[in-house]
N, C-alpha and C positions, 0 to 999 in steps of 0.2 A: 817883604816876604822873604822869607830866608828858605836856602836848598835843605833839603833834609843829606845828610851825611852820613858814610859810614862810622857804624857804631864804634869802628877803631880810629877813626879820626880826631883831629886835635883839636879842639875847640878856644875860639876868643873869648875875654874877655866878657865882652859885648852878649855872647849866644850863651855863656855862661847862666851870667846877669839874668838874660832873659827866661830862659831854661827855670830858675830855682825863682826868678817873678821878685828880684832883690836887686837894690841898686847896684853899681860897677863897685862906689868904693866901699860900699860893704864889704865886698869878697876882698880889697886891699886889704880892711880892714881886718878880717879875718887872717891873713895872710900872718899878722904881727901879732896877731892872738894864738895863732896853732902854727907852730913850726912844722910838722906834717904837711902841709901845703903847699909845694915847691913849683909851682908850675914852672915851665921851660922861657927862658925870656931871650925872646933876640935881641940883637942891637937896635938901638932906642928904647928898650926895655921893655915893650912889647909882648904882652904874655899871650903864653900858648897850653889849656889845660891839658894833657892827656886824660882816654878816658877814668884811670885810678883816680886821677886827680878832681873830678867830676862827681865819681860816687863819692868819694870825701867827702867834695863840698856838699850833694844831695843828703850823706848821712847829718855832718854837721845842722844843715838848715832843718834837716825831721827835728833834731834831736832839741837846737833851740825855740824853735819858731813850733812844731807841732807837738813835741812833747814838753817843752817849756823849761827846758834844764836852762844852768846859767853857763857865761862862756867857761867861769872854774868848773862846773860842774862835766862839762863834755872835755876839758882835756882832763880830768881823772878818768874818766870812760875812755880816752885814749891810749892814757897811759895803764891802764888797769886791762883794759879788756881790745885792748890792739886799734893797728888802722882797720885790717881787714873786717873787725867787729860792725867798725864805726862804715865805713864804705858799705855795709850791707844791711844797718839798721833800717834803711829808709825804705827794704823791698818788702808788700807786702808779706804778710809770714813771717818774716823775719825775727830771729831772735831780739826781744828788746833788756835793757839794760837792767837791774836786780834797782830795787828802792834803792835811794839814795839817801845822805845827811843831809839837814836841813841848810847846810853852809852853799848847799849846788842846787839850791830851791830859789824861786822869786820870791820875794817880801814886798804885797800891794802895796805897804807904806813909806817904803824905803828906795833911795835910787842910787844904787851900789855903783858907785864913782868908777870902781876897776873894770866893771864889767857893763857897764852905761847900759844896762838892762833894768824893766818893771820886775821886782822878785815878790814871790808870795810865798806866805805863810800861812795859810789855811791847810788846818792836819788831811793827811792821807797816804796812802802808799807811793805813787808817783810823780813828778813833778805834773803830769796829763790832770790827773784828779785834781792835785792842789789846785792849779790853774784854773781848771774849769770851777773846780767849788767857790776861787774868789769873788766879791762882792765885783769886781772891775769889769773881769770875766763875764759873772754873768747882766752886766748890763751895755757892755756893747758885744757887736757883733766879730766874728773872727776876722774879717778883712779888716776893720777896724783896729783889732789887739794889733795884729801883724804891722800894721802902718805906724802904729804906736810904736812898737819895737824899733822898727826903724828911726821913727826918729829919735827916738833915746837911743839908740845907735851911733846916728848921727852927733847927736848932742856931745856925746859923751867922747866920740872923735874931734869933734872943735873944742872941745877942756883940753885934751891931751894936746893937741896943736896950740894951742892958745898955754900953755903952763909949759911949753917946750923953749915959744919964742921969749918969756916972761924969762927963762933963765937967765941971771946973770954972767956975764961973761962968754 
């Protein structure tokens, strides 16, 4: 059972993780996909999020996981439309992002090596629509997609780890 903490508190790793319901090395993972995300490291290396660094990551996770952009697709939403955009997409109300190109979409039939994410192509305004109009979409359920994401997350972290050590020299 974890304390509940002031809202200006610095959060681990670990309460991170658990917070946004995603593995630890995801958010590493993330860490080497969005330069935006610095959390504070002590010796041992030991990370410490501040709360900015939290809505980040809560915007980041709406933006892949519940409105289904890809990871190129949220750092153009970074770089386009700011951090403070992105730290606030995730709050109810909230402004959300203009349609996008189909290059920051899922494609059900493709498994985008850069971005070790399911992408779709079923036409719509948003990546939410596409997503949900896909045939994948709609035959499992959303705890399902999300686990799915993860582990082509995962997968897509052991290619990159795996084509790093394969380097020559």
């Amino acid at each position: 059972m974890t304390l509940d903490k002031a809202p200006d508190a610095f959060r681990t790793i670990s309460e991170v993780a658990e917070d946004l319901n995603v593995p630890q090395h995801v958010l590493r993972f993330w860490e080497s996909r969005f330069a935006q995300i610095k959390p504070m490291k002590r010796a041992g290396g030991r990370r410490y999020y501040r709360p900015d660094d939290v809505d980040l990551l809560r915007g980041i996770h709406h933006l892949l996981y519940g409105e289904g952009y890809t990871i190129r697709g949220v750092q153009r939403i970074l770089r386009d439309q700011g951090i403070k955009f992105v730290q606030t997409v995730w709050q109810a109300g909230a402004a959300q992002p203009a349609p996008i190109d189909d290059d920051d979409l899922p494609d059900e039939n493709s498994f985008n090596d850069e971005n070790s994410e399911i992408e779709s192509s079923a036409p719509s305004s948003t990546p939410a629509q596409r997503a949900a109009s896909a045939p994948v979409r709609q035959e499992m359920g959303r705890d399902d997609f999300r686990r799915l994401q993860v582990t082509l997350f995962e997968l897509g972290e052991c290619r990159r780890l795996l084509d790093e050590a394969m380097k020559p020299g």
